[in-house]
DRENPA-3360 file (N, C-alpha, C; in nm, 2 decimals, always signed):
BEGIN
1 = XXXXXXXX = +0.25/+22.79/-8.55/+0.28/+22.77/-8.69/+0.33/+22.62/-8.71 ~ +0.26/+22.52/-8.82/+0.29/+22.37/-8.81/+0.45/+22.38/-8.93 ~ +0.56/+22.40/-8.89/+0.68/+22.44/-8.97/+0.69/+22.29/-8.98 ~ +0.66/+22.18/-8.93/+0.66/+22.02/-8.97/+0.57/+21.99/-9.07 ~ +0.45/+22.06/-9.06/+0.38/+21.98/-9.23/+0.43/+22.05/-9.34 ~ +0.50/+22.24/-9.31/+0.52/+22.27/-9.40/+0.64/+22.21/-9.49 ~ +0.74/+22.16/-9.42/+0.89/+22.13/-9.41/+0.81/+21.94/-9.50 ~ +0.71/+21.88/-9.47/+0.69/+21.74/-9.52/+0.63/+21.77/-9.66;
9 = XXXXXXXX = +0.53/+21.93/-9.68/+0.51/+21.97/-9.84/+0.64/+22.00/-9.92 ~ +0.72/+22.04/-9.88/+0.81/+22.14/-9.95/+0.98/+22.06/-9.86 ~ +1.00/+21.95/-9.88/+1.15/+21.87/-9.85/+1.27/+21.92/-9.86 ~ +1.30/+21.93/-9.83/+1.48/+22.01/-9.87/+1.60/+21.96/-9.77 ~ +1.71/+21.88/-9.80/+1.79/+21.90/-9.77/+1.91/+21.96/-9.65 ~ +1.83/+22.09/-9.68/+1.92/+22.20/-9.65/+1.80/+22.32/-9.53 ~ +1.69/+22.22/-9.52/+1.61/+22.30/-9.43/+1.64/+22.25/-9.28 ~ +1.65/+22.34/-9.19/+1.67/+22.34/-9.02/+1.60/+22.21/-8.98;
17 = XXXXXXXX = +1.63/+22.17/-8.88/+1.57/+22.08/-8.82/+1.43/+22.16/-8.76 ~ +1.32/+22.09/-8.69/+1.21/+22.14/-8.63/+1.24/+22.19/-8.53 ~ +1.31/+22.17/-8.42/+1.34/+22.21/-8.32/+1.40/+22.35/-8.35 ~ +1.47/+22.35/-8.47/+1.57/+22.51/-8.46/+1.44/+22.61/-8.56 ~ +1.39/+22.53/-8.66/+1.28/+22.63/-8.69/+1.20/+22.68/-8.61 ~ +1.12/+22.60/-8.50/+1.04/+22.65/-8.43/+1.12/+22.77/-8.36 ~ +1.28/+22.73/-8.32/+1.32/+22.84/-8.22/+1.35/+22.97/-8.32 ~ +1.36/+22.98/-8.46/+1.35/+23.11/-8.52/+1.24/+23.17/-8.53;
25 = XXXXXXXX = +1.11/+23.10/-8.55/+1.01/+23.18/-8.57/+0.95/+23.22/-8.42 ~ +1.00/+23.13/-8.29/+0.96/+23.15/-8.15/+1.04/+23.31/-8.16 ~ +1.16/+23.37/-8.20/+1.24/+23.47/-8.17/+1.14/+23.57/-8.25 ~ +1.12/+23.52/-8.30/+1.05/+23.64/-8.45/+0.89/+23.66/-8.38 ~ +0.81/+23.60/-8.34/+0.69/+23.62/-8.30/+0.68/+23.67/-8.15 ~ +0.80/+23.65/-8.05/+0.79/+23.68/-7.94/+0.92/+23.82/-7.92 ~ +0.96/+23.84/-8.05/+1.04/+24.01/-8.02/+0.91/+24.11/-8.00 ~ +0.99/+24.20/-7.93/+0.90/+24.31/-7.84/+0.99/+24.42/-7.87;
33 = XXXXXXXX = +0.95/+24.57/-7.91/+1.00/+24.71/-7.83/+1.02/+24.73/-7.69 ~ +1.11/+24.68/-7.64/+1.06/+24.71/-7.48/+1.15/+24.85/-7.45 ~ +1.05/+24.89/-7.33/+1.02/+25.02/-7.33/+1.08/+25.06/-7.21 ~ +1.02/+24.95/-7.09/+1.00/+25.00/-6.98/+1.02/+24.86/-6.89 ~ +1.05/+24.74/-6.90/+1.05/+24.68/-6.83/+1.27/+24.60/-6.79 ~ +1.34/+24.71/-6.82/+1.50/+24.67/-6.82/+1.56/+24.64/-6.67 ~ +1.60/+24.54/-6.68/+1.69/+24.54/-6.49/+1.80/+24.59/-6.51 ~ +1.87/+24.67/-6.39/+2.00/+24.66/-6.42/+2.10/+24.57/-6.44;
41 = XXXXXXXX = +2.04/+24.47/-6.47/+2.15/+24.31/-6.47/+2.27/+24.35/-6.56 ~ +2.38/+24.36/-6.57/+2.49/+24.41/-6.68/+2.49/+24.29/-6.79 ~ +2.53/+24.31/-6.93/+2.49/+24.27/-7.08/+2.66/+24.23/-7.06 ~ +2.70/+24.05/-7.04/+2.85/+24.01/-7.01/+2.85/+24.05/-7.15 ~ +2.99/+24.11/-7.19/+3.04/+24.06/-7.30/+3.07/+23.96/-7.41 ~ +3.06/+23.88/-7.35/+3.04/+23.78/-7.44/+2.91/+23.74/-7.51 ~ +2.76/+23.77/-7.48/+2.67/+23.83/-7.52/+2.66/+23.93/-7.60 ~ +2.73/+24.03/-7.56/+2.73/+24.14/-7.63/+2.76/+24.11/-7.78;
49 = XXXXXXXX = +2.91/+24.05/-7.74/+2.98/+24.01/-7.86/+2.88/+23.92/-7.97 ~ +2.82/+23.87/-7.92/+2.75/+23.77/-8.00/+2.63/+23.79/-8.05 ~ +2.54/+23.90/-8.03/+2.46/+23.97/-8.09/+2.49/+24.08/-8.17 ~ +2.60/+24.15/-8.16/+2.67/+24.23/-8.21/+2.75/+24.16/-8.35 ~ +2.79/+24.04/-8.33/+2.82/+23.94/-8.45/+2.75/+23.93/-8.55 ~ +2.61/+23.87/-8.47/+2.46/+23.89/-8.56/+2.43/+24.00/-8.63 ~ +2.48/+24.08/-8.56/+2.43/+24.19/-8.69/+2.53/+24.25/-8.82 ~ +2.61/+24.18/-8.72/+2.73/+24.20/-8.86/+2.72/+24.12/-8.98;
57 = XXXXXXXX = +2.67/+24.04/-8.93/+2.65/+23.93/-9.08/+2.52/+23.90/-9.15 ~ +2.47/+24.08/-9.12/+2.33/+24.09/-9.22/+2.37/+24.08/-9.34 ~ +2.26/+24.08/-9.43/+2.32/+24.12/-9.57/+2.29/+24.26/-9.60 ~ +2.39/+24.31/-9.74/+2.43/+24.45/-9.73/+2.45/+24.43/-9.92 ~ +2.40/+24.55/-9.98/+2.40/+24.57/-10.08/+2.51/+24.59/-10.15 ~ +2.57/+24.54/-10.23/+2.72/+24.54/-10.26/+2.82/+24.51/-10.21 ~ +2.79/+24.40/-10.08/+2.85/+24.40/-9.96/+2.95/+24.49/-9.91 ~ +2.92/+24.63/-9.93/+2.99/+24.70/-9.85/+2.94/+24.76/-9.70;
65 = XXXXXXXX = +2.84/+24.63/-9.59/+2.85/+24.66/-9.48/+2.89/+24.80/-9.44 ~ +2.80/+24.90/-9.46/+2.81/+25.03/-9.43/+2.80/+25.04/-9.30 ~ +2.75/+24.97/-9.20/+2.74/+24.99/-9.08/+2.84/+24.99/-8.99 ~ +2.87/+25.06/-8.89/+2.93/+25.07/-8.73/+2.82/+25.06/-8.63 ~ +2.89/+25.02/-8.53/+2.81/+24.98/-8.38/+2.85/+25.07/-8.26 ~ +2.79/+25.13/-8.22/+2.89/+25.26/-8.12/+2.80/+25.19/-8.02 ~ +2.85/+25.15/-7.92/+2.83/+25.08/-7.78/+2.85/+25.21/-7.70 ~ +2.70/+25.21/-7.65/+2.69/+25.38/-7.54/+2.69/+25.30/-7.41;
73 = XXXXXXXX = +2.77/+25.33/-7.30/+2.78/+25.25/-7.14/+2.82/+25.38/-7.03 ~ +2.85/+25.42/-7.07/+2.85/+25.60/-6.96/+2.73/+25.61/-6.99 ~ +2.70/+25.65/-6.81/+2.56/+25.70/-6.79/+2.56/+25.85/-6.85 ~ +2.65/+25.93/-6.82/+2.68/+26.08/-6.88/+2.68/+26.11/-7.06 ~ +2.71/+26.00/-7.14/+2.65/+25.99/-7.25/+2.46/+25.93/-7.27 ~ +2.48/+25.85/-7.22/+2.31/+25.80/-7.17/+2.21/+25.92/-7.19 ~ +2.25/+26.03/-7.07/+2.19/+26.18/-7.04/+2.19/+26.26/-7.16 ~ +2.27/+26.27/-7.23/+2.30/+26.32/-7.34/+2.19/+26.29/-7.40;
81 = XXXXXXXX = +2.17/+26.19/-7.47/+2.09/+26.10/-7.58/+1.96/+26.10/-7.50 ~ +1.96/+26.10/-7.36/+1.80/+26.13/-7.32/+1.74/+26.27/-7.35 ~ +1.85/+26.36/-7.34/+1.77/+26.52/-7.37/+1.78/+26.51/-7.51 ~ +1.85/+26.48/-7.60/+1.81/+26.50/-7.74/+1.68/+26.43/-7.79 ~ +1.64/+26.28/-7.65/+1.47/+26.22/-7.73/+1.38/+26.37/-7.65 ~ +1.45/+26.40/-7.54/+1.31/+26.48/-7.46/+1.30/+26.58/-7.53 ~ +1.35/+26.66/-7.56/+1.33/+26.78/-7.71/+1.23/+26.74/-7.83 ~ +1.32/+26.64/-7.87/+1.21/+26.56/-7.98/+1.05/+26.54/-7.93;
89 = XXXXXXXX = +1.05/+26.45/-7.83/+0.94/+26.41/-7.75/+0.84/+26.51/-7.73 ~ +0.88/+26.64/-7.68/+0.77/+26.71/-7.68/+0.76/+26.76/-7.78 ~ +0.86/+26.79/-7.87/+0.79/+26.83/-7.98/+0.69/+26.75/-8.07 ~ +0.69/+26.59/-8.11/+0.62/+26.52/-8.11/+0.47/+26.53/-8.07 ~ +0.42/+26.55/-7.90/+0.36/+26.57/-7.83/+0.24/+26.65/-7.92 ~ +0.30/+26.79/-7.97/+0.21/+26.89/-8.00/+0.16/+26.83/-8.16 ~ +0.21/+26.74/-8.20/+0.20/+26.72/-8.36/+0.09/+26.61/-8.39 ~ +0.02/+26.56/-8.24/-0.12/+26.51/-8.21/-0.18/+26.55/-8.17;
97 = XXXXXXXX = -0.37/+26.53/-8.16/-0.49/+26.63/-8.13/-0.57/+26.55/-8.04 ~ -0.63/+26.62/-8.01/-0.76/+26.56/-7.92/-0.66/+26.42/-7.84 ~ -0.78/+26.30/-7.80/-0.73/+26.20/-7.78/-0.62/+26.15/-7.80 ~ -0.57/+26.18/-7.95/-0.45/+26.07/-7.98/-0.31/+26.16/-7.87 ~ -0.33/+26.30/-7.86/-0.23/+26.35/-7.80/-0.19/+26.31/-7.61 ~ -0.34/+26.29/-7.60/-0.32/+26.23/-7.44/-0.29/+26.11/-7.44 ~ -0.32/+26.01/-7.56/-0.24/+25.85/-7.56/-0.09/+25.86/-7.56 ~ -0.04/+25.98/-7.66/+0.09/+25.99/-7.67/+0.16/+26.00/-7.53;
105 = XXXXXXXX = +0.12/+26.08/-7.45/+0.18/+26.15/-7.36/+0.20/+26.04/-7.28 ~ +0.07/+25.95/-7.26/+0.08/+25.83/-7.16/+0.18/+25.72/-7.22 ~ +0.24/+25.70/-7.33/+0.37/+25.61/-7.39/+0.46/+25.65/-7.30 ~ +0.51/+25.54/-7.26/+0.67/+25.48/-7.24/+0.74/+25.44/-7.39 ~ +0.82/+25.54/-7.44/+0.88/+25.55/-7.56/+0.98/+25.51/-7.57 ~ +1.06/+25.51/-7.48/+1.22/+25.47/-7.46/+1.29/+25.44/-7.32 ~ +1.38/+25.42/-7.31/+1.44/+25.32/-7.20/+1.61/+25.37/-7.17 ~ +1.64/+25.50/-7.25/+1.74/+25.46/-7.25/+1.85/+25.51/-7.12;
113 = XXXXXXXX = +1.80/+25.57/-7.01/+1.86/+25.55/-6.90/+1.88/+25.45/-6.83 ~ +1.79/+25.40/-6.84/+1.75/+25.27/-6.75/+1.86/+25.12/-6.81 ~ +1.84/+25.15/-6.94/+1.89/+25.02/-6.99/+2.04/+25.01/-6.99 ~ +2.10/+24.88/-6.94/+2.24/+24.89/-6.96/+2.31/+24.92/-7.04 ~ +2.25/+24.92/-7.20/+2.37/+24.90/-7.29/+2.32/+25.01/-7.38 ~ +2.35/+25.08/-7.45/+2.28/+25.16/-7.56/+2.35/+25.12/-7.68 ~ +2.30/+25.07/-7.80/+2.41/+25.07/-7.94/+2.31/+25.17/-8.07 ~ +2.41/+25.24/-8.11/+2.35/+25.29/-8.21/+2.42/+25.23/-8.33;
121 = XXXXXXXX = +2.34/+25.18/-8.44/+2.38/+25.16/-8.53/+2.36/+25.22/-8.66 ~ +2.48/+25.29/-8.70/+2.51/+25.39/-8.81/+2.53/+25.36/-8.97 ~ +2.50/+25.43/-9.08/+2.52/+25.39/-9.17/+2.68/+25.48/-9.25 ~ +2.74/+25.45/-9.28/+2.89/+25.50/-9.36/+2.81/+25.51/-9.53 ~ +2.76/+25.58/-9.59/+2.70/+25.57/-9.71/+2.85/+25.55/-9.84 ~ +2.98/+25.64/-9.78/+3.03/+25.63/-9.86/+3.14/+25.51/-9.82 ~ +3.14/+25.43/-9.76/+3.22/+25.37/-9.72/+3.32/+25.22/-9.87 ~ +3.25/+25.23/-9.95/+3.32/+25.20/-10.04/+3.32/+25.21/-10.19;
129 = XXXXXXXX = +3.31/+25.36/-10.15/+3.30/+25.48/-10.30/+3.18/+25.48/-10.37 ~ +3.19/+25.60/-10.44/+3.05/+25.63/-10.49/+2.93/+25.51/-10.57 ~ +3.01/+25.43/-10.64/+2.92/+25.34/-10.73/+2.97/+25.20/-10.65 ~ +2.82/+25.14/-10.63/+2.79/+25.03/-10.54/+2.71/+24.91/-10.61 ~ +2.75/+24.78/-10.65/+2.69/+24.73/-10.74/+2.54/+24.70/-10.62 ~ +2.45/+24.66/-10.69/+2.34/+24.69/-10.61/+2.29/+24.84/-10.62 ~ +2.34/+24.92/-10.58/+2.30/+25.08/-10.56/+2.28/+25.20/-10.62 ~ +2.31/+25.13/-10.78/+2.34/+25.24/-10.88/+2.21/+25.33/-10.91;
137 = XXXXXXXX = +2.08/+25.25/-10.92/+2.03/+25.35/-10.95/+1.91/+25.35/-10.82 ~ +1.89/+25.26/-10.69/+1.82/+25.24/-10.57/+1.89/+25.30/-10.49 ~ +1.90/+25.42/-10.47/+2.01/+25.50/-10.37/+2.02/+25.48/-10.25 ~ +1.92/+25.44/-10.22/+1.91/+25.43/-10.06/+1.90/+25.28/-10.01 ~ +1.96/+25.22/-10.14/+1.98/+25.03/-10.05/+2.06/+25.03/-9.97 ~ +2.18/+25.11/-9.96/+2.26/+25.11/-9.83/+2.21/+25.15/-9.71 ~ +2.10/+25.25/-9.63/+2.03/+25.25/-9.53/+1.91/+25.12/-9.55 ~ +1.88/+25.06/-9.64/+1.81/+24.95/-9.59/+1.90/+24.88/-9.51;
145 = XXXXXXXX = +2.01/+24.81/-9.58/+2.14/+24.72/-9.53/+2.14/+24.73/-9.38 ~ +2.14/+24.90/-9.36/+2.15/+24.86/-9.18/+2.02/+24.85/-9.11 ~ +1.95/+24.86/-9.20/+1.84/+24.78/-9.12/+1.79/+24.67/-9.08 ~ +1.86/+24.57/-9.20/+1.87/+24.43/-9.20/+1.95/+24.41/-9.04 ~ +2.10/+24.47/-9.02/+2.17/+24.48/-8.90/+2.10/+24.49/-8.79 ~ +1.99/+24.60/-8.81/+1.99/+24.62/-8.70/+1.85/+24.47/-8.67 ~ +1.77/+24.46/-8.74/+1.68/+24.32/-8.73/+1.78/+24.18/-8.72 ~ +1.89/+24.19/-8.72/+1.98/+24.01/-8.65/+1.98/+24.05/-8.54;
153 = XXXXXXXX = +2.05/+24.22/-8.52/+2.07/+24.21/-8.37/+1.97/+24.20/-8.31 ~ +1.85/+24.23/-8.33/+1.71/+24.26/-8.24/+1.70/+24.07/-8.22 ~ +1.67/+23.99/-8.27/+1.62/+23.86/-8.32/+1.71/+23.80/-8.24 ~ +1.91/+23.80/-8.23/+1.94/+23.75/-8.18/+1.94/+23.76/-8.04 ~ +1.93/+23.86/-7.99/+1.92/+23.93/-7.86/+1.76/+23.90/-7.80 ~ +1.70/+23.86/-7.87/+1.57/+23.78/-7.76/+1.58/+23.69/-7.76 ~ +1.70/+23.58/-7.84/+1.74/+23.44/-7.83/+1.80/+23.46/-7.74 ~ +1.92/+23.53/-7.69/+1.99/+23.55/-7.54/+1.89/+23.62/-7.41;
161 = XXXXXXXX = +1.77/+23.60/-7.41/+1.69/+23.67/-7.37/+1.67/+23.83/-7.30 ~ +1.74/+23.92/-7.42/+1.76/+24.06/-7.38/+1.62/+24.12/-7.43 ~ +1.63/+24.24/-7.39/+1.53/+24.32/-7.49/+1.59/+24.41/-7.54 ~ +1.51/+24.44/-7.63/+1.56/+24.57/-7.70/+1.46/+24.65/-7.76 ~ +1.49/+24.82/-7.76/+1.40/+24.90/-7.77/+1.44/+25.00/-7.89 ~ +1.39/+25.01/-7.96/+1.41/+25.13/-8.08/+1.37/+25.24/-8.08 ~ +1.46/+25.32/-8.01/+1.40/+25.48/-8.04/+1.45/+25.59/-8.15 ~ +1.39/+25.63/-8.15/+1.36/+25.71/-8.35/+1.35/+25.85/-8.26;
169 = XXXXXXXX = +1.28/+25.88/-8.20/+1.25/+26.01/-8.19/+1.35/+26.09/-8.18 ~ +1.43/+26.12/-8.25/+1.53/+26.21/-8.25/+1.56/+26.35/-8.33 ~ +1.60/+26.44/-8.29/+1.62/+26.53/-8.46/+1.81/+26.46/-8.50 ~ +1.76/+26.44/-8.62/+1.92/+26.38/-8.66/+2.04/+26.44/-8.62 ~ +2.04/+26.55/-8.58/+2.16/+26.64/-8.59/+2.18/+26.65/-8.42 ~ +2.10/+26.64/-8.34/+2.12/+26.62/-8.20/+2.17/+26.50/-8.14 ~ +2.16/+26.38/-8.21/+2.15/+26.22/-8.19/+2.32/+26.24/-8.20 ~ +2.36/+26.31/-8.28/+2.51/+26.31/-8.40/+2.59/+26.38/-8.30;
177 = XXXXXXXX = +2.52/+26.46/-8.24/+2.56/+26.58/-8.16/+2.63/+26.46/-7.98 ~ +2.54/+26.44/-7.97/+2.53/+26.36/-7.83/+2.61/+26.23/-7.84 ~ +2.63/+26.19/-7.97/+2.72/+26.11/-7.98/+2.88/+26.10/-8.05 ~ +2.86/+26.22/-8.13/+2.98/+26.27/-8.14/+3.00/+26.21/-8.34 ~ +2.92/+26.20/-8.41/+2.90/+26.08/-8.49/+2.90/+26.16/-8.62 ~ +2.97/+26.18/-8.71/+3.00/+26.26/-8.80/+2.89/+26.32/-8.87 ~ +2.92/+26.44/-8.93/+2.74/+26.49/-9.01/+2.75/+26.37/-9.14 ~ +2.86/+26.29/-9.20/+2.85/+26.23/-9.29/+2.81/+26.11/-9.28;
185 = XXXXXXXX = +2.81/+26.05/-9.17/+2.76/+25.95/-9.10/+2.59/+25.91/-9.06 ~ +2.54/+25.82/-9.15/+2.40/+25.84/-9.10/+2.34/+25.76/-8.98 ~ +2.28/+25.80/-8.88/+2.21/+25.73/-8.77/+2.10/+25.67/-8.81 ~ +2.15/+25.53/-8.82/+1.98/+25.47/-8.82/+1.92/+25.39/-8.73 ~ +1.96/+25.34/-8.62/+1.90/+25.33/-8.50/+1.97/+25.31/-8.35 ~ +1.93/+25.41/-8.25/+1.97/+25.38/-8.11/+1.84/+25.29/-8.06 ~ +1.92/+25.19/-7.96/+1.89/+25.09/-7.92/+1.93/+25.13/-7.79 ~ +1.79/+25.03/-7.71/+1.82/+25.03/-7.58/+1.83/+24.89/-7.57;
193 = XXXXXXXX = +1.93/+24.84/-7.48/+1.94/+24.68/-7.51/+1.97/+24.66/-7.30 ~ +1.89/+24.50/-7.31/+1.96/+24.44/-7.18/+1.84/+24.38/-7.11 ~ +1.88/+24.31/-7.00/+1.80/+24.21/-6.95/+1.65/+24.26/-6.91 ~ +1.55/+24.16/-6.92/+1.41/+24.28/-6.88/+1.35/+24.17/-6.80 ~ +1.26/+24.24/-6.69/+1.18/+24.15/-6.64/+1.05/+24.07/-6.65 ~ +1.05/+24.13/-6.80/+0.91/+24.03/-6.88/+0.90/+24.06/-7.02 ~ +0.81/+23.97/-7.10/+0.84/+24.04/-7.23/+0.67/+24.05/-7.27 ~ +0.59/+24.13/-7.30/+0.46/+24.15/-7.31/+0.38/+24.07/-7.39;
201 = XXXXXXXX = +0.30/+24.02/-7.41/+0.27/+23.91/-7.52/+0.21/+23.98/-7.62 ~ +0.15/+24.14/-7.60/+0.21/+24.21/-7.76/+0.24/+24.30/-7.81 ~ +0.25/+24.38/-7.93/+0.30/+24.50/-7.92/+0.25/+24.59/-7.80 ~ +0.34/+24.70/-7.71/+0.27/+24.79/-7.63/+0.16/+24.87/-7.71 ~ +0.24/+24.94/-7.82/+0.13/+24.98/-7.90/-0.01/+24.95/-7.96 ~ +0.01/+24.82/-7.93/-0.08/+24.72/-7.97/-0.19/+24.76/-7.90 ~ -0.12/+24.72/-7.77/-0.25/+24.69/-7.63/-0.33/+24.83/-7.60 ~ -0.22/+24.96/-7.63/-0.24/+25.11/-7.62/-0.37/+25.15/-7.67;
209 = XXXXXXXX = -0.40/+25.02/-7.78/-0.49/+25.09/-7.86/-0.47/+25.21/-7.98 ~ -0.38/+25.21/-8.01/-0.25/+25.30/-8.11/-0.27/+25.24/-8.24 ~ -0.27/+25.11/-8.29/-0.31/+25.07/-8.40/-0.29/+24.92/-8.39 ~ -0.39/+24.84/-8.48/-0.42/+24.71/-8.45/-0.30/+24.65/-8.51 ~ -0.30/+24.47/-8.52/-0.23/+24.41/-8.62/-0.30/+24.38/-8.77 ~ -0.24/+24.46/-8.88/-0.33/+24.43/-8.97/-0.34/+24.27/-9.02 ~ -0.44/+24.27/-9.07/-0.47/+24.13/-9.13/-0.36/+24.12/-9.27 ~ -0.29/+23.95/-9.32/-0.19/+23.95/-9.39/-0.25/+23.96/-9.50;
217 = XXXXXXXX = -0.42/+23.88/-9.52/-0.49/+23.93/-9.64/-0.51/+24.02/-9.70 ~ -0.48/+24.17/-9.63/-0.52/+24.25/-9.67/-0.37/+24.37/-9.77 ~ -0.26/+24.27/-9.75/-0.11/+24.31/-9.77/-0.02/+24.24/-9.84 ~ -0.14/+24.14/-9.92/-0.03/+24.08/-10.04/-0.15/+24.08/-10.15 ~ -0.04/+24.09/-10.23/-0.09/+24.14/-10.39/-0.06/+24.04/-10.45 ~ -0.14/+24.03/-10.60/-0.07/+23.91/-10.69/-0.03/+23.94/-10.86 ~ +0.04/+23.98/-10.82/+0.12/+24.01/-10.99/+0.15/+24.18/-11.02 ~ +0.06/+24.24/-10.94/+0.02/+24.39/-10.99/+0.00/+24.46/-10.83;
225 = XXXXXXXX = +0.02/+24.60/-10.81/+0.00/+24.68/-10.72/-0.17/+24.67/-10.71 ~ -0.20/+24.61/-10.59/-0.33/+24.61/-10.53/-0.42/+24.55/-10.63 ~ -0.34/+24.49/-10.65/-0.43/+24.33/-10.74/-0.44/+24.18/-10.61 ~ -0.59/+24.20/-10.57/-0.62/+24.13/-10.45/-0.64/+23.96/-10.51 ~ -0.63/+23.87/-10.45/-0.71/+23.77/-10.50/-0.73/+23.65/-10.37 ~ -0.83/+23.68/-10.32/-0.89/+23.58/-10.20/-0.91/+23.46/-10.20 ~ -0.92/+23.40/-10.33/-0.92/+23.25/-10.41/-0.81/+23.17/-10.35 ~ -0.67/+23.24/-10.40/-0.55/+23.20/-10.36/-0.52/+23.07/-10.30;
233 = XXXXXXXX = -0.50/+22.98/-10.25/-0.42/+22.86/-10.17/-0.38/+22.91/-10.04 ~ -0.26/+23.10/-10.10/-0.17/+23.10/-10.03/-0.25/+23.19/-9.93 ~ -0.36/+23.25/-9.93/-0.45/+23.33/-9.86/-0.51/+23.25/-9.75 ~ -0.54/+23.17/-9.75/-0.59/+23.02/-9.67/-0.49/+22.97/-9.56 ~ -0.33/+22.99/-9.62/-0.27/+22.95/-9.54/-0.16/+23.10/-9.48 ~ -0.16/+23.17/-9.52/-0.18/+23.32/-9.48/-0.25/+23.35/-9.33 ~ -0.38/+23.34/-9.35/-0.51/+23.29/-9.23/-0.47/+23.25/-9.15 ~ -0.39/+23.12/-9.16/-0.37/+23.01/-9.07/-0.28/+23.04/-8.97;
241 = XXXXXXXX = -0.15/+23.08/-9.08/-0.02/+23.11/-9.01/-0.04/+23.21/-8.89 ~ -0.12/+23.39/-8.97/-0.14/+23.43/-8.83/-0.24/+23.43/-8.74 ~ -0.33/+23.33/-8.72/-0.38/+23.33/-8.62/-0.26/+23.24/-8.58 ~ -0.19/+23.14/-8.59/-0.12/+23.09/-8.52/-0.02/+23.13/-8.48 ~ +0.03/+23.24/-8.46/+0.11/+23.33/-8.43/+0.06/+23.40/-8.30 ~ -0.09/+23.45/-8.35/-0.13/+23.53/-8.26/-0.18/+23.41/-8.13 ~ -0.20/+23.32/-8.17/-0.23/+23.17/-8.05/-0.07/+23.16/-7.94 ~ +0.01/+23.15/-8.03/+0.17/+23.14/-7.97/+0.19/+23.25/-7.89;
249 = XXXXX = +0.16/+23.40/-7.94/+0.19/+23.45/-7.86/+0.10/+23.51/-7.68 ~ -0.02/+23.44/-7.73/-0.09/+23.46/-7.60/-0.05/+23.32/-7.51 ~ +0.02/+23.22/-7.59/+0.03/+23.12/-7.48/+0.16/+23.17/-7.40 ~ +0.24/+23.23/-7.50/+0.40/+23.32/-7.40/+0.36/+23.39/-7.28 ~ +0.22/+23.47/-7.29/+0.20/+23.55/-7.16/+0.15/+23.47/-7.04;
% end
């Protein structure tokens, strides 16, 4: 991506130098789910702390930062949180047919034994009372909020070069269960976090053959819901941007 000619159309003040742009969009194009590739190298603290920072200072809807960070490091809690994905897992398993059920089965989904660090990050919905400016009548902008958190931490954590894996497959009430995490408390993502020995040049999913990357032309609209317009300027440079993305990331492998 040329972030120099765009930075010489559009001047500002207040825009990054080149070197630090390239290194946010290098984080952003080269984050991965990783699955399966974690060493046991231990996650110093002071790392921790600093990605953990990052996600503290997402932005949050009424800024009432609803989120906590429960740091999982007992392997004996680890085991826990693995039998509540393996339950899920197979149940999953049966809810595909034909082919797509034997691709399933062949996924590496999660990591979370293997990986040093586990964090789940939780949403507090009520954490500073019922009416939330931002949230009055969007109910659910406070589980976006931790999603924002959980995307610093992901982003900053492949700038310290960790990986990190997002696993979902859980039934809510077992996740809560294994971690001890109140029923009022919402789980919105356990992470497998920590050093890996490669990072894949694309989605695993990707390569699986699971589903492609869609094209950007085909996912912006102009004024109106699925109001297309291919004329555009910004369609052209849309194009550009990802194949140059998709260029960057094959030169990483």
């Amino acid at each position: 991506m040329n972030t120099s000619a765009a930075a010489q159309a559009t001047p500002s003040v207040h825009a990054f130098t080149q070197e630090a742009r390239d290194a946010i969009y290098h984080a952003i194009f080269s984050r991965r789910d990783v699955r399966g590739q974690f060493l046991p190298t231990p996650v110093p603290d002071e790392v921790l702390s600093r990605i953990l920072t990052a996600a503290h200072y997402a932005p949050s809807v009424g800024f009432m930062q609803p989120w906590n960070f429960l740091v999982v490091q007992s392997q004996d809690t680890k085991r826990r949180v693995h039998s509540a994905f393996a339950k899920a897992h197979a149940e999953a398993a049966d809810m595909f047919g034909g082919d797509r059920r034997a691709t399933y089965q062949k996924l590496k989904l999660e990591g979370i034994v293997e990986s040093p660090v586990g964090i789940c990050i939780t949403c507090d919905r009520e954490r500073t009372g019922p009416v939330v400016v931002g949230r009055t009548h969007m109910k659910t902008m406070d589980l976006y909020s931790s999603v924002c958190a959980v995307q610093n931490l992901w982003l900053a954590a492949r700038a310290e070069g960790l990986g990190v894996g997002w696993v979902s497959i859980f039934h809510q009430a077992d996740l809560q269960e294994a971690l001890g995490i109140p029923k009022g408390i919402t789980p919105i993502a356990y992470l497998c976090v920590g050093y890996v020995s490669h990072f894949h040049d694309k989605p695993e999913l990707e390569t699986a053959g699971w589903l492609p990357r869609l094209p950007m032309e085909d996912l912006v609209y102009f004024d109106q819901w699925g109001q297309r317009d291919d004329q555009q300027p910004l369609i052209a440079h849309l194009q550009r941007d990802q194949a140059a993305a998709q260029r960057g990331r094959e030169a990483i492998a």
